[in-house]
LUMBATOR-212467 format. One record per residue (C-alpha): z, x, y; residue in one letter. Coordinates in pm, 1 decimal. Layout:
N
<up:Z&east:X&north:Y&residu:a>
...
//
This chain:
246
<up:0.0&east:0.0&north:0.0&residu:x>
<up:-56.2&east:167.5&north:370.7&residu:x>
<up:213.3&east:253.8&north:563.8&residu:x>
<up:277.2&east:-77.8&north:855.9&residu:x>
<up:544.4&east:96.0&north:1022.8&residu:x>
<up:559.0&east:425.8&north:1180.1&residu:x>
<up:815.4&east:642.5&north:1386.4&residu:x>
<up:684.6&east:974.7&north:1488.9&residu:x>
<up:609.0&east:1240.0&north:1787.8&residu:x>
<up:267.5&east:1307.1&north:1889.2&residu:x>
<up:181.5&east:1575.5&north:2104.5&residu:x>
<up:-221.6&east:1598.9&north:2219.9&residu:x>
<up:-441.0&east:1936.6&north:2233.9&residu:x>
<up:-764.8&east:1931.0&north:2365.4&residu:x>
<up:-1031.6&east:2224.8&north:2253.1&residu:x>
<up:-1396.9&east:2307.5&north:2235.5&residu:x>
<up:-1594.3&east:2334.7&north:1863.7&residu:x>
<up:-1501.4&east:2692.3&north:1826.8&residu:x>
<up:-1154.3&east:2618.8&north:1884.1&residu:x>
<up:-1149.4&east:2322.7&north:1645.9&residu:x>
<up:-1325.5&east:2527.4&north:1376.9&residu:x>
<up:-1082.1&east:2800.2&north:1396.5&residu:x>
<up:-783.6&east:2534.9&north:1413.3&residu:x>
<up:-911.7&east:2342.1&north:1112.5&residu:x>
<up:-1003.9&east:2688.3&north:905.0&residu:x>
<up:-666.0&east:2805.1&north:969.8&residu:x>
<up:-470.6&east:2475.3&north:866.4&residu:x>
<up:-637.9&east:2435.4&north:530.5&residu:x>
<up:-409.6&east:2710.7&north:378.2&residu:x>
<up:-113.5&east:2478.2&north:455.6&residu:x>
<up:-295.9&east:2107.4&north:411.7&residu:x>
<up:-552.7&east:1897.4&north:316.0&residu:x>
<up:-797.9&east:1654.0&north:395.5&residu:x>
<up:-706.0&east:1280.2&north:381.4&residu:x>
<up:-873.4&east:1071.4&north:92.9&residu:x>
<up:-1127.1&east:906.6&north:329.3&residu:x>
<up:-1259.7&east:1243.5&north:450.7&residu:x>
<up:-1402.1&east:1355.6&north:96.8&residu:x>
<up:-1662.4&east:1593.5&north:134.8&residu:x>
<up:-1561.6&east:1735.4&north:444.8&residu:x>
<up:-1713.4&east:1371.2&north:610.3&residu:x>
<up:-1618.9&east:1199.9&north:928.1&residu:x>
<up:-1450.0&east:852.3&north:874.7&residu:x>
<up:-1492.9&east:638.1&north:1191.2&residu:x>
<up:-1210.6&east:437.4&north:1343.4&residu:x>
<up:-1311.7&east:168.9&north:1565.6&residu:x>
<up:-1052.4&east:-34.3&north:1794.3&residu:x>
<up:-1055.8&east:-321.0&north:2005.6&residu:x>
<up:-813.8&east:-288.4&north:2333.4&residu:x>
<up:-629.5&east:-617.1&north:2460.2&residu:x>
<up:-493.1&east:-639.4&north:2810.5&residu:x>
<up:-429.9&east:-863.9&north:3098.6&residu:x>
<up:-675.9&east:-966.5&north:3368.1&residu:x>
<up:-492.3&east:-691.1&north:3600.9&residu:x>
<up:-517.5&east:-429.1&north:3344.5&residu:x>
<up:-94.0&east:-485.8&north:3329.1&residu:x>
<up:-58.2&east:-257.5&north:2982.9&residu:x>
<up:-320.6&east:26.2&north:3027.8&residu:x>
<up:-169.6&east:130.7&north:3424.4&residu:x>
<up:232.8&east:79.3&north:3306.5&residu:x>
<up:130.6&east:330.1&north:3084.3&residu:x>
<up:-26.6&east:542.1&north:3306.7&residu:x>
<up:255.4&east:550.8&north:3518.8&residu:x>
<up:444.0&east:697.6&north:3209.3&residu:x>
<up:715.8&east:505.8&north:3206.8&residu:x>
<up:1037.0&east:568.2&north:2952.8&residu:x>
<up:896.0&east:268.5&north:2759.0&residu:x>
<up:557.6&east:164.2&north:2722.9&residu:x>
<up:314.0&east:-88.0&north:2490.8&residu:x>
<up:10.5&east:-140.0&north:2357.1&residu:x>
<up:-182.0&east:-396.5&north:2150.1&residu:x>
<up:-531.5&east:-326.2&north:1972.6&residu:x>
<up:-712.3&east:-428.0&north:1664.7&residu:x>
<up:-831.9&east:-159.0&north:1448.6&residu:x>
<up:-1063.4&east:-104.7&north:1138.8&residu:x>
<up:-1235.5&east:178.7&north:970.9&residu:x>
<up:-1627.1&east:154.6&north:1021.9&residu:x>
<up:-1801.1&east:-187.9&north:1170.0&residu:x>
<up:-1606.6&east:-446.0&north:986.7&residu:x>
<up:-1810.5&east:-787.8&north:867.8&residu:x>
<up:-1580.5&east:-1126.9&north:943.7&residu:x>
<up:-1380.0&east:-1128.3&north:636.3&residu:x>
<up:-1321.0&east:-749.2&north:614.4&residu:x>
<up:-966.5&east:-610.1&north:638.0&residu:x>
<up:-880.1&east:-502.0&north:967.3&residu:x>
<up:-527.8&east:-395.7&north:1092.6&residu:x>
<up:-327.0&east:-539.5&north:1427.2&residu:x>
<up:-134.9&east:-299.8&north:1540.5&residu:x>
<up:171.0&east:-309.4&north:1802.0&residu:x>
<up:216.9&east:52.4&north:1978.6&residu:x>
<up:515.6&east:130.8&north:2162.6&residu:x>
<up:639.9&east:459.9&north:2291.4&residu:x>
<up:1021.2&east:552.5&north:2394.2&residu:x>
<up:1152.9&east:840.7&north:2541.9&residu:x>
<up:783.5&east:1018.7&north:2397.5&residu:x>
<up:900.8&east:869.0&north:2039.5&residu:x>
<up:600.3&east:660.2&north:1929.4&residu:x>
<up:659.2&east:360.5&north:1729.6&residu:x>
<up:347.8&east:216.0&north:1556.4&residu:x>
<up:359.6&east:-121.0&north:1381.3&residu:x>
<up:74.6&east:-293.6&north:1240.5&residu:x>
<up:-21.5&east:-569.9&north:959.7&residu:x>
<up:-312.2&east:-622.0&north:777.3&residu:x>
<up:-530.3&east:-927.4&north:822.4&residu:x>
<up:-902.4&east:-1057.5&north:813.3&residu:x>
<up:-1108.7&east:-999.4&north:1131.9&residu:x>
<up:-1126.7&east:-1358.5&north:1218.1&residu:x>
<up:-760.9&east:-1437.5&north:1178.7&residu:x>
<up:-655.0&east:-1112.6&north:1388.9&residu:x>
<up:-890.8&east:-1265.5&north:1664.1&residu:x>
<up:-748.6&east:-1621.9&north:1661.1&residu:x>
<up:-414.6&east:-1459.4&north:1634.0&residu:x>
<up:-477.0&east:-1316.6&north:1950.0&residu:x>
<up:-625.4&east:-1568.7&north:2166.6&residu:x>
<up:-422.3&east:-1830.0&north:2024.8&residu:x>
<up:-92.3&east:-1686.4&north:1994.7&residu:x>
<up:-40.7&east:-1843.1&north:1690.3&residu:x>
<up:5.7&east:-1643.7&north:1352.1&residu:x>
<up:-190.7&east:-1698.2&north:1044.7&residu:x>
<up:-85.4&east:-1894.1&north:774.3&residu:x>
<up:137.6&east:-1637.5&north:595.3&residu:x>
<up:24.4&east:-1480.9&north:248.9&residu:x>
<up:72.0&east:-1178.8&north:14.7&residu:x>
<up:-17.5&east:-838.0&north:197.1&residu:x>
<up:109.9&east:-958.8&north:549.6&residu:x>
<up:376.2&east:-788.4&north:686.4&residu:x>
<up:600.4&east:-1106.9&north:789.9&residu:x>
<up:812.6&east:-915.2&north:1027.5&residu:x>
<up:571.5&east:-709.6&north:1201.7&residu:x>
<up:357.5&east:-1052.1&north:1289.0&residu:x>
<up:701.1&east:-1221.9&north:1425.2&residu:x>
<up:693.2&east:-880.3&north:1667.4&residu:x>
<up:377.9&east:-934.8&north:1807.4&residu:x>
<up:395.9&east:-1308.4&north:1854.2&residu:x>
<up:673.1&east:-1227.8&north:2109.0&residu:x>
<up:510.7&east:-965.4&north:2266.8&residu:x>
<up:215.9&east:-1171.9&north:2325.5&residu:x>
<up:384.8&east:-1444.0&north:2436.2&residu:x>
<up:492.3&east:-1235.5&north:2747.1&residu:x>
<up:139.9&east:-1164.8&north:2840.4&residu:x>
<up:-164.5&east:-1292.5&north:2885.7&residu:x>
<up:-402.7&east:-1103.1&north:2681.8&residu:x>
<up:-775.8&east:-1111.9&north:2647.8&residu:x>
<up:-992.8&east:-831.5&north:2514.5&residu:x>
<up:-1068.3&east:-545.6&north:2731.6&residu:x>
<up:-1226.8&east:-282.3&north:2578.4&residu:x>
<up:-1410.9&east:-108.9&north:2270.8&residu:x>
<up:-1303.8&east:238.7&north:2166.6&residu:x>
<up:-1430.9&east:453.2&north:1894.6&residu:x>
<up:-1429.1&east:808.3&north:1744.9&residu:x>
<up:-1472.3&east:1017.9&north:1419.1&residu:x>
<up:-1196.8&east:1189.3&north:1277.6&residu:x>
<up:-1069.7&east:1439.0&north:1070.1&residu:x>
<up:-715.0&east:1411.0&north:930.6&residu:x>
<up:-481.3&east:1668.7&north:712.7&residu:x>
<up:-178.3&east:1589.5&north:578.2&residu:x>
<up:55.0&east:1859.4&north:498.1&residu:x>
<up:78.6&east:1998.4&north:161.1&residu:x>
<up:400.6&east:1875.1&north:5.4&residu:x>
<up:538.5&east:1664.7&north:343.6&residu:x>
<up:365.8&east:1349.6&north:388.3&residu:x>
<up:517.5&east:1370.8&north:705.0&residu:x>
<up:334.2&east:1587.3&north:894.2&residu:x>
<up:-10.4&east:1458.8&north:992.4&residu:x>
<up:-313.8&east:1660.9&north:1233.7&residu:x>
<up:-616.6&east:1459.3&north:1305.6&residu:x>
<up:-914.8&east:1566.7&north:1506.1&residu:x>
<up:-1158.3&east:1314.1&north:1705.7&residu:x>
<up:-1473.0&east:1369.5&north:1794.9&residu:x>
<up:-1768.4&east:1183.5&north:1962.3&residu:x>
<up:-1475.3&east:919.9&north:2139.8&residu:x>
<up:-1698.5&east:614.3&north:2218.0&residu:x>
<up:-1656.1&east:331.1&north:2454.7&residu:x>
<up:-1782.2&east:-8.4&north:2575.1&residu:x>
<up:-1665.6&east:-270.2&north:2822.4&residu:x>
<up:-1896.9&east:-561.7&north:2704.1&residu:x>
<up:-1974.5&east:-722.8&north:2394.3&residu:x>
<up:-1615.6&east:-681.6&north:2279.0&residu:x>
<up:-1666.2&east:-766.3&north:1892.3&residu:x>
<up:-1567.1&east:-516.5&north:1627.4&residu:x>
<up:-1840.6&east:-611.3&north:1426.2&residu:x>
<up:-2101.8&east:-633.3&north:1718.0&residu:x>
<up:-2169.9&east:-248.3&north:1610.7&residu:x>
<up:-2024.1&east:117.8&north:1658.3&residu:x>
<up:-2202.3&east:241.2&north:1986.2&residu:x>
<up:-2054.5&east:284.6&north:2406.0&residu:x>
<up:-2064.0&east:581.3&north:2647.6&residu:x>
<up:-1900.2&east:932.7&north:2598.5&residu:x>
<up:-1522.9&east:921.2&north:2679.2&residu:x>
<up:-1545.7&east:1322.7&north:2619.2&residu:x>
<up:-1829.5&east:1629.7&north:2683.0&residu:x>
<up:-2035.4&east:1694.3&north:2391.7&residu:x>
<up:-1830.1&east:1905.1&north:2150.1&residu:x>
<up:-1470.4&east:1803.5&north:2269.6&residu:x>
<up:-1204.3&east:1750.0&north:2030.3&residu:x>
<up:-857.4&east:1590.3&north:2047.3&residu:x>
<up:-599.5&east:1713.1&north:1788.1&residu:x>
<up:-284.4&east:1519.9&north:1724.8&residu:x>
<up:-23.1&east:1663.4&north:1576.6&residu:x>
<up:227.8&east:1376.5&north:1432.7&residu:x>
<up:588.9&east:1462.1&north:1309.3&residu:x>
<up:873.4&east:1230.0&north:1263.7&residu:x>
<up:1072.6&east:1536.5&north:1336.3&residu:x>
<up:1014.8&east:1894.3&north:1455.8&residu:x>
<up:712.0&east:2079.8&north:1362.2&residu:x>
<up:752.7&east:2384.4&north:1098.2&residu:x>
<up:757.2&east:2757.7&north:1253.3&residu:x>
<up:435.8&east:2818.3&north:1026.3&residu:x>
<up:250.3&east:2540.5&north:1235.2&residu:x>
<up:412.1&east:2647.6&north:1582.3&residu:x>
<up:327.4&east:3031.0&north:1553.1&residu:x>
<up:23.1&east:2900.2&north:1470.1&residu:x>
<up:-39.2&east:2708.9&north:1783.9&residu:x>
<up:111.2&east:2985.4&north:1978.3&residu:x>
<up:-222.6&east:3244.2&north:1814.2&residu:x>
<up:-448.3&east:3043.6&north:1897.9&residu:x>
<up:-333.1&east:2940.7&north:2253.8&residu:x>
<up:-326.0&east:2538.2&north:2224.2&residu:x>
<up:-106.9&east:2372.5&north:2508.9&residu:x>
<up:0.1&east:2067.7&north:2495.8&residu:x>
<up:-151.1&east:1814.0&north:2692.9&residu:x>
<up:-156.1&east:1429.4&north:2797.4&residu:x>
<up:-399.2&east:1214.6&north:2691.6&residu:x>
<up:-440.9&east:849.1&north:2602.3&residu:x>
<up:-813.7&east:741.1&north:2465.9&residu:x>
<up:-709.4&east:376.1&north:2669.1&residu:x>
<up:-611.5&east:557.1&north:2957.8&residu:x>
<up:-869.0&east:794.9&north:3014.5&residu:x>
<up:-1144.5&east:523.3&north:2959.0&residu:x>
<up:-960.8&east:321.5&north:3211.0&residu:x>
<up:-955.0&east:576.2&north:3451.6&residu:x>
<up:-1291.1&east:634.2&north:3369.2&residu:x>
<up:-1414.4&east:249.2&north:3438.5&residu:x>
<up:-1251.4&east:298.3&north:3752.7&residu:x>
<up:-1448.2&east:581.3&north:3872.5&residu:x>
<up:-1762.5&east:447.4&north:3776.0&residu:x>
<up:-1699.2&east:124.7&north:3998.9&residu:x>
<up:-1609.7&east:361.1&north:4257.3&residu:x>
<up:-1937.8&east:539.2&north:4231.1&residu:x>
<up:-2140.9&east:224.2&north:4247.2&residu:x>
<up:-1942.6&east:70.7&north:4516.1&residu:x>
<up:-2033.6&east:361.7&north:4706.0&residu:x>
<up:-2408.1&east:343.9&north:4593.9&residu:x>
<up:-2458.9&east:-42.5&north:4706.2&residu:x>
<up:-2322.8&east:100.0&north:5056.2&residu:x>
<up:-2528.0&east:385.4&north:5135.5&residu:x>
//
């Protein structure tokens, strides 16, 4: 069964392609490749963002608050109607990230959502975790806002479960036709070649793993795939503002 509920620090490095290849060459003497990346293959993660009309989550969380939420709905690849797709409640406290999610057909996570009202309740729900975001929603106002999509990589650590580093690549995003199964396409988020490793621990990370950030130079950064698009989107209106003026 995959894991619904998750409590773990994430810290963010961005890098070029030489710096992810020496990264990911380095790593494989203490990990190894998630099940869905057999091969050495990309899996693709797509995710549809909800958020008020005024955009309420994505700039609270920009203003990096103590405490801060987020609702999407994710699934692996373009999903068809029926396919099973995860809704997933993020949180974050004091940097501690608290992911909770249930699984759930495409069509019921989407009525969920613009109803407010939960599914009729069977095996492979997670009853608890749908009670969580019926409240949260019913503080908000929520509509779809935006389609975000990457490829990644992801290692787990040989031996501890607990210690997770995924890579993404090619982040993807879209403003209109907001359907997960509409199709895997938007504009860059990144420059050709850019990759984001996260490194996700529910405690600290071993010495092995911070000398080895240390060699190669990788600082810690902030980034949110939401949050940059939105800052993005924001730009861009700017821009043509400015170009209807001139």
């Amino acid at each position: 069964m995959a894991i619904e509920v998750f409590n773990r620090y994430e810290n963010k490095y961005l890098m070029n392609a030489e710096a992810f290849y020496r990264m990911y060459n380095c790593l494989t003497e203490y990990m190894e490749l998630d099940a869905f990346n057999k091969d050495d293959k990309f899996y693709s993660i797509s995710n549809l963002y909800y958020d008020t009309a005024q955009h309420t989550l994505v700039r609270n969380s920009l203003a990096k608050p103590k405490y801060r939420e987020k609702l999407r709905i994710r699934a692996y690849g373009v999903p068809a109607a029926d396919a099973k797709v995860y809704l997933e409640l993020k949180k974050k406290v004091f940097g501690l990230v608290n992911k909770r999610r249930t699984a759930l057909k495409l069509h019921e996570a989407y009525a969920f959502v613009r109803t407010g009202q939960a599914p009729e309740y069977r095996s492979g729900m997670n009853r608890q975790v749908i009670q969580e975001i019926e409240y949260f929603m019913s503080r908000y106002e929520l509509r779809p806002m935006v389609y975000l999509a990457y490829d990644r990589f992801a290692m787990f650590c040989k031996g501890n479960r607990d210690l997770r580093i995924t890579f993404d690549t090619n982040i993807r995003s879209r403003r209109y036709d907001l359907k997960l199964e509409s199709g895997d396409y938007g504009e860059p988020l990144l420059e050709h070649g850019q990759w984001l490793m996260e490194v996700k621990a529910e405690k600290t990370i071993p010495v092995w793993l911070a000398k080895l950030l240390a060699e190669h130079r990788m600082y810690r950064t902030s980034f949110s795939k939401y949050g940059n698009e939105y800052k993005k989107s924001i730009r861009c209106a700017n821009q043509e503002r400015e170009r209807v003026l001139l």
